[in-house]
Rosetta silent file (secondary structure, phi, psi, omega in degrees, C-alpha in Angstrom):
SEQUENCE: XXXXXXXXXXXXXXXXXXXXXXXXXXXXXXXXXXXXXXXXXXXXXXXXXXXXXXXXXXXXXXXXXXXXXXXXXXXXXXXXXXXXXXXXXXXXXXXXXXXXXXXXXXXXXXXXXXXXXXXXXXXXXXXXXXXXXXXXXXXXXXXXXXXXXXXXXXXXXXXXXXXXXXXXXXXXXXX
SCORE:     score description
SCORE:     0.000 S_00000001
   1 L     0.000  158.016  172.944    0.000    0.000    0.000 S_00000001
   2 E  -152.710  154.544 -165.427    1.054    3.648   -0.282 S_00000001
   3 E   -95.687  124.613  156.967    0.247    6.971    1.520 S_00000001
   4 E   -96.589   77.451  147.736   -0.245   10.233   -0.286 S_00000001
   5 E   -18.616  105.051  174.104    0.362   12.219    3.005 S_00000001
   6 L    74.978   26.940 -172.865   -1.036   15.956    3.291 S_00000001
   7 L   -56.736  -22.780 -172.476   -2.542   15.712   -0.616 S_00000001
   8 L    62.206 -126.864  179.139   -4.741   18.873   -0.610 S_00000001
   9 L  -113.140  -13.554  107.444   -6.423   18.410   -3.761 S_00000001
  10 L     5.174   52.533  174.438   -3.228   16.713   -5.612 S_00000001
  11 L   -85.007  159.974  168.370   -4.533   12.716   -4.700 S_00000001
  12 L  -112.232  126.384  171.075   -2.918    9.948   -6.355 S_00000001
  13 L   -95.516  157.841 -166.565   -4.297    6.922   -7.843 S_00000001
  14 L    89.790   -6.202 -174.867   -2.719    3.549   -6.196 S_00000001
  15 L  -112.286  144.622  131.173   -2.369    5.922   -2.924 S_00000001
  16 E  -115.720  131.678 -170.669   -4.339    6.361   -0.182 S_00000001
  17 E   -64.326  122.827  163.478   -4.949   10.186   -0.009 S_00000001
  18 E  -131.959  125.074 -171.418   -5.291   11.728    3.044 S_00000001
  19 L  -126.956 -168.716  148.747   -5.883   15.407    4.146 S_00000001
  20 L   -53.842  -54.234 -149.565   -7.107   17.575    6.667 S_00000001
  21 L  -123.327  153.455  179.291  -10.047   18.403    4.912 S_00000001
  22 L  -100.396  114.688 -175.618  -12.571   16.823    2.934 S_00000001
  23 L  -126.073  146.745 -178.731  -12.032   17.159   -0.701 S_00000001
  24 L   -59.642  131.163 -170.881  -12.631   15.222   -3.590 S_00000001
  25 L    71.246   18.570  162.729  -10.552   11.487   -3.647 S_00000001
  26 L   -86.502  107.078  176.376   -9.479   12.236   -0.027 S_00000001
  27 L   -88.664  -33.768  133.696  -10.125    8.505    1.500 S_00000001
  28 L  -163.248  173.144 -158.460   -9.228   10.030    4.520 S_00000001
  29 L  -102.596  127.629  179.454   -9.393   12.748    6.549 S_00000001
  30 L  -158.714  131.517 -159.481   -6.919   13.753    9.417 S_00000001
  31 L   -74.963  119.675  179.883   -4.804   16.329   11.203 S_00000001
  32 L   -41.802  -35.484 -158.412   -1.373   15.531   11.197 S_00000001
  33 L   -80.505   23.756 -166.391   -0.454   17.236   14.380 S_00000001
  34 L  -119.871  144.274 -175.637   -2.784   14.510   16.137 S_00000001
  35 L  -146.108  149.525    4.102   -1.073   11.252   16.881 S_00000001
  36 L   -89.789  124.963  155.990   -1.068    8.246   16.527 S_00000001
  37 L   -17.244  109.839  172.154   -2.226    8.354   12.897 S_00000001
  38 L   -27.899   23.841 -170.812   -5.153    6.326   11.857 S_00000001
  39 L  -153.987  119.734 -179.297   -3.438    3.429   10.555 S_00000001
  40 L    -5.170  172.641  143.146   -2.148    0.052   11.768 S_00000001
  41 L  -109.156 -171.782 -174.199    1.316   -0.225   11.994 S_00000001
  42 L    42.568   59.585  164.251    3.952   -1.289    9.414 S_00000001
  43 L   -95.431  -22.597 -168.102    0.925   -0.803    6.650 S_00000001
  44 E  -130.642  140.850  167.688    2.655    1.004    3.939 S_00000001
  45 E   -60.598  -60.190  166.983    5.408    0.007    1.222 S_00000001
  46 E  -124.192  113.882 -145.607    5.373    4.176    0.571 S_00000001
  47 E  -119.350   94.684 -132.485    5.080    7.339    1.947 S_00000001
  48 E  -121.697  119.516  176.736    4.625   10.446   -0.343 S_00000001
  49 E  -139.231  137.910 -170.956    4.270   13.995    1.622 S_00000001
  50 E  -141.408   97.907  141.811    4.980   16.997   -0.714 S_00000001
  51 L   101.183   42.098 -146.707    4.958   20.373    0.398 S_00000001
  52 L  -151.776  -58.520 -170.082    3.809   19.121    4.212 S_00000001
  53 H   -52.965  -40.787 -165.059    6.527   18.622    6.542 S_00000001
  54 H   -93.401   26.449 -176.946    7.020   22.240    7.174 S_00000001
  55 H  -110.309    6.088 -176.714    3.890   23.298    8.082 S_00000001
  56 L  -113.857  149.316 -162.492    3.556   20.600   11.256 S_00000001
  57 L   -77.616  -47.409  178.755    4.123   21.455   14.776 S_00000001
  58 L   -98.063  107.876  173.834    6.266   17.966   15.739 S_00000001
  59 H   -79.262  -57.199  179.055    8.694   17.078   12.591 S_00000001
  60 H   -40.055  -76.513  162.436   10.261   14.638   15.110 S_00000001
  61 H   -39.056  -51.551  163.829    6.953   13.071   16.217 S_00000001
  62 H   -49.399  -38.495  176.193    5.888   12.937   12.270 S_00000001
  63 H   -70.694  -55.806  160.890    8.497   11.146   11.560 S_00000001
  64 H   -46.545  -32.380  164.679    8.552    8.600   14.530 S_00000001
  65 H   -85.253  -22.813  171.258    4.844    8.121   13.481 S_00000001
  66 H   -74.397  -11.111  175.781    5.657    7.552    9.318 S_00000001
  67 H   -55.805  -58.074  177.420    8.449    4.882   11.051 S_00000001
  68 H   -24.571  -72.028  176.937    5.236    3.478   12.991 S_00000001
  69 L   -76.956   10.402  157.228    2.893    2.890    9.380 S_00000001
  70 E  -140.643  162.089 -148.482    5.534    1.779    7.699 S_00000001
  71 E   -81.158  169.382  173.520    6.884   -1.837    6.849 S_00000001
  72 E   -72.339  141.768 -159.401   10.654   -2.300    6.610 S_00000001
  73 E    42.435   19.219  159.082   12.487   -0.912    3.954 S_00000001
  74 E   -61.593  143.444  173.470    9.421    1.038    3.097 S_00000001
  75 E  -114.562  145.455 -178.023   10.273    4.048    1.543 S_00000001
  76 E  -120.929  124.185 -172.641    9.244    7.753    2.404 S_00000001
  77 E  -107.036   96.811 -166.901    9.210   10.679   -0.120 S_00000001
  78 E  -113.334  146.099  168.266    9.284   14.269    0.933 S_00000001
  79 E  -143.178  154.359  178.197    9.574   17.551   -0.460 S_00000001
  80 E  -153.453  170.418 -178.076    9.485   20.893    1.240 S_00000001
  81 E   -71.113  171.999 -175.878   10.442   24.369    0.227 S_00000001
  82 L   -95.950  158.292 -163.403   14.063   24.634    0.435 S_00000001
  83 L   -78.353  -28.903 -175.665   15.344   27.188    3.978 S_00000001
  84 L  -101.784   18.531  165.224   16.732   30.201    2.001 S_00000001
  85 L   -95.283  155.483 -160.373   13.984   30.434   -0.546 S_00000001
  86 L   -76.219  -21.909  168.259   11.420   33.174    0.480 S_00000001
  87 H   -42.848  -46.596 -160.974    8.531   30.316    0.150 S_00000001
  88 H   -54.376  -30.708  172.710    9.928   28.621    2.902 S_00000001
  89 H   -89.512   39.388  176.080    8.993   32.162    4.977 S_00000001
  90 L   -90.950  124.637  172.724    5.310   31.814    4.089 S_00000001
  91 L   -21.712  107.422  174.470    2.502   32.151    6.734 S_00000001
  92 L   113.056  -35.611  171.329    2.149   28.488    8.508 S_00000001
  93 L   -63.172  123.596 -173.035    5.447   27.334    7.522 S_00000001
  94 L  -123.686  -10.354  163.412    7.044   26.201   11.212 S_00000001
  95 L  -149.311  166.714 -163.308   10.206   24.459    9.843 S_00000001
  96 L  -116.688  142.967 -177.333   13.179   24.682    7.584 S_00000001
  97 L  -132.839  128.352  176.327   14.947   22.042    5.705 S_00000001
  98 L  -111.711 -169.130  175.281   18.692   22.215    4.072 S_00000001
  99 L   -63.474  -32.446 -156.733   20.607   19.183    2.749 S_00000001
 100 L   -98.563    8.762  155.780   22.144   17.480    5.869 S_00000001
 101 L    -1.914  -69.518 -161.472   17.940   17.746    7.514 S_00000001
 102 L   -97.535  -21.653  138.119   18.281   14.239    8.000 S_00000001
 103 L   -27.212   74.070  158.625   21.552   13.223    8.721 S_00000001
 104 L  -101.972  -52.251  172.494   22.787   12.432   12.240 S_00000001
 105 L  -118.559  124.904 -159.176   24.762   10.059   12.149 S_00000001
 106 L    61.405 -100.357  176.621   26.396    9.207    8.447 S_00000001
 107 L  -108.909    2.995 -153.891   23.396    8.415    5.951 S_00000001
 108 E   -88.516  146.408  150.447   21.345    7.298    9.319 S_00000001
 109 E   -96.385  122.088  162.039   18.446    9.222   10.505 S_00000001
 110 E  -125.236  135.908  157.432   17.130    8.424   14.227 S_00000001
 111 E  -102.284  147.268  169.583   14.091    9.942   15.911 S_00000001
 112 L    18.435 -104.002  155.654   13.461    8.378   19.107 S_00000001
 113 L   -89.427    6.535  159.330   13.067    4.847   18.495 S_00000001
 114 E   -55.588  126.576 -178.832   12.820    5.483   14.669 S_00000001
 115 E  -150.673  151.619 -158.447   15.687    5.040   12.369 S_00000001
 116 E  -161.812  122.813  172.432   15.730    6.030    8.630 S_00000001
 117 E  -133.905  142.069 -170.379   18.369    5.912    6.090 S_00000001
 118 L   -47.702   92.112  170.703   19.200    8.702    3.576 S_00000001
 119 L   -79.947  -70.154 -158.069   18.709    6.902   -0.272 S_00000001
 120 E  -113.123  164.560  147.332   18.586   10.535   -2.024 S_00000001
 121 E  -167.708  157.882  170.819   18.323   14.045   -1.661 S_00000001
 122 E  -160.760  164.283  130.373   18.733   17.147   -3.967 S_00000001
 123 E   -74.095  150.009 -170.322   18.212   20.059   -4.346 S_00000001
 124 E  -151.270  119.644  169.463   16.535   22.183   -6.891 S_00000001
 125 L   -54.234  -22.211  173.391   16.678   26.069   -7.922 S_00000001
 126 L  -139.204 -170.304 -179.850   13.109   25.695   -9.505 S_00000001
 127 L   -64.100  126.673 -173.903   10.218   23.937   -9.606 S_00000001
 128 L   -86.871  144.050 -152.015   11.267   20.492   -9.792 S_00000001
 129 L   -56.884  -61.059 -165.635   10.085   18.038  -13.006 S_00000001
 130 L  -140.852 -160.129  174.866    9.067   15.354  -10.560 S_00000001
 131 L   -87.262  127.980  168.249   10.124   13.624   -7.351 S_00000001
 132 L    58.786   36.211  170.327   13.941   14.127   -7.189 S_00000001
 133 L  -120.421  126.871  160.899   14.039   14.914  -10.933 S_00000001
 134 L   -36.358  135.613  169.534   15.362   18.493  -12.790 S_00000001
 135 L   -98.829 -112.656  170.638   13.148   20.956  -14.051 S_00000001
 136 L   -78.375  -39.817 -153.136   15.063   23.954  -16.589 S_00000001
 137 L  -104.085   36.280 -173.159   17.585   24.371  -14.156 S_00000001
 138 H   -67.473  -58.440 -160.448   19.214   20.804  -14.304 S_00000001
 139 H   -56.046  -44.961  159.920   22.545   22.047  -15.164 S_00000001
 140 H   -67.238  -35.593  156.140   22.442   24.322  -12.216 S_00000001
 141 H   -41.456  -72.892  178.589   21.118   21.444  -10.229 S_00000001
 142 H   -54.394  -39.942  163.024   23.532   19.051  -10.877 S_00000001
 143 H   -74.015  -39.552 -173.175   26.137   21.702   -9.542 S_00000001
 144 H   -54.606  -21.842 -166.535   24.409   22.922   -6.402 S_00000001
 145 H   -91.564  -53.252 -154.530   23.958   18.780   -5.684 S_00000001
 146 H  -115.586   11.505  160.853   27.233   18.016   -6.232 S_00000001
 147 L  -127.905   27.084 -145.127   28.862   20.794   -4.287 S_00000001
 148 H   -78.736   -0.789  170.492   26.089   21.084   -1.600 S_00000001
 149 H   -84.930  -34.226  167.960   27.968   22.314    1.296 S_00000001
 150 H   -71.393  -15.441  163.686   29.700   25.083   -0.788 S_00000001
 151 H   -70.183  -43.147 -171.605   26.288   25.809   -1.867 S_00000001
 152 H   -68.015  -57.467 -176.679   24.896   26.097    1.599 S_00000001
 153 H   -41.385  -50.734 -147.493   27.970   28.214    2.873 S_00000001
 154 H  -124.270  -44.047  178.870   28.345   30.421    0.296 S_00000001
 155 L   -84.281  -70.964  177.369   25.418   30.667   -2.257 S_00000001
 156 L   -42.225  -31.457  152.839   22.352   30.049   -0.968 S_00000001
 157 L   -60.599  -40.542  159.583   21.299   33.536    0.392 S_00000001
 158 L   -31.403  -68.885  158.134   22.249   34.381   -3.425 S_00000001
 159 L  -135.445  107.432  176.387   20.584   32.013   -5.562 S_00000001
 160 L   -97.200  120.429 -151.672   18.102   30.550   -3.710 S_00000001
 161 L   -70.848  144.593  177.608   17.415   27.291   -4.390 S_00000001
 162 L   -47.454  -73.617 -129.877   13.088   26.250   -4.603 S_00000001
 163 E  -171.284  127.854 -175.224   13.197   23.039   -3.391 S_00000001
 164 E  -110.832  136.985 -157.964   14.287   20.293   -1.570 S_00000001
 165 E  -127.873  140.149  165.679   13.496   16.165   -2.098 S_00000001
 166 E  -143.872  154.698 -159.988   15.011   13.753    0.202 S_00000001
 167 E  -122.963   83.331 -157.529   14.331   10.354   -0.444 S_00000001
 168 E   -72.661  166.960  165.851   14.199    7.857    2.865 S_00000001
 169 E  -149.177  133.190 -178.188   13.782    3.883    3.659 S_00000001
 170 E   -78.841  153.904 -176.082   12.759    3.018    7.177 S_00000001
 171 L  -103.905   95.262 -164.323   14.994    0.679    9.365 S_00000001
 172 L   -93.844  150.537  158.152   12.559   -1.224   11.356 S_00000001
 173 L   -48.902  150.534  171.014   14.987   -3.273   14.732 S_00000001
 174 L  -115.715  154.130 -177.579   15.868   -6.356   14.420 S_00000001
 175 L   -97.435    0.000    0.000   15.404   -8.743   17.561 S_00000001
């Protein structure tokens, strides 16, 4: 199964869509900051939130709950605005994400008893094609990606990059 997380009006078919609000194709409806999430655990193969994370009050606690619903080596797909573009300073928006976001220790992510490791991430100066795919600015992409600390240090207040995709797979323990 797979989760379209936060969908708005944007649903997916093969997902189930879930929003706050009841909208057409939302199968169902629920506020993120509310926990534990309506759904079993270990339920989903994927986990697609676009445009979502930085508007919730607990990142930490969202995450430790997409560990919860999802099976092992499930994967989770996020995009948010990127921290020095001015969307990212938009009314509602409560957190900012650069490249190392998810990184504590190596490629490893841990929230509480949650652990998540780092397949992808990029960055993107514009509106990106797709998930973790170039739009016009691929050329510019491909450097800001492959220099991304000299980007952060140096750049980013400059040319401010859109958007950021990171692309995770949950670790569930082993006993």
């Amino acid at each position: 199964m797979k989760l379209n997380l936060g969908c708005g009006e944007k649903t997916k078919k093969g997902y189930v869509n879930l929003d706050i609000r009841k909208l057409p194709n939302v199968d169902v409806i629920h506020d993120l900051n509310k926990f534990p999430y309506p759904f079993d655990d270990d339920s989903f193969d994927e986990i697609y939130m676009s445009h979502v994370l930085e508007h919730l009050e607990d990142p930490k606690r969202v995450m430790s709950e997409l560990w919860r619903i999802s099976k092992d080596k499930g994967k989770i797909k996020i995009i948010c605005p990127y921290f020095s573009h001015v969307s990212a300073y938009m009314w509602g928006h409560k957190n900012f994400l650069r490249y190392e976001s998810f990184n504590r220790i190596g490629k490893i992510s841990v929230f509480g008893n949650s652990k998540f490791r780092v397949l992808d991430k990029k960055i993107f100066l514009s509106q990106s094609k797709g998930f973790l795919k170039s739009g016009k600015s691929w050329l510019i992409d491909f450097l800001i990606n492959k220099f991304p600390y000299f980007y952060e240090r140096w750049l980013c207040w400059i040319f401010p990059a859109k958007e950021i995709h990171f692309l995770l797979e949950v670790e569930k323990w082993k006993n």
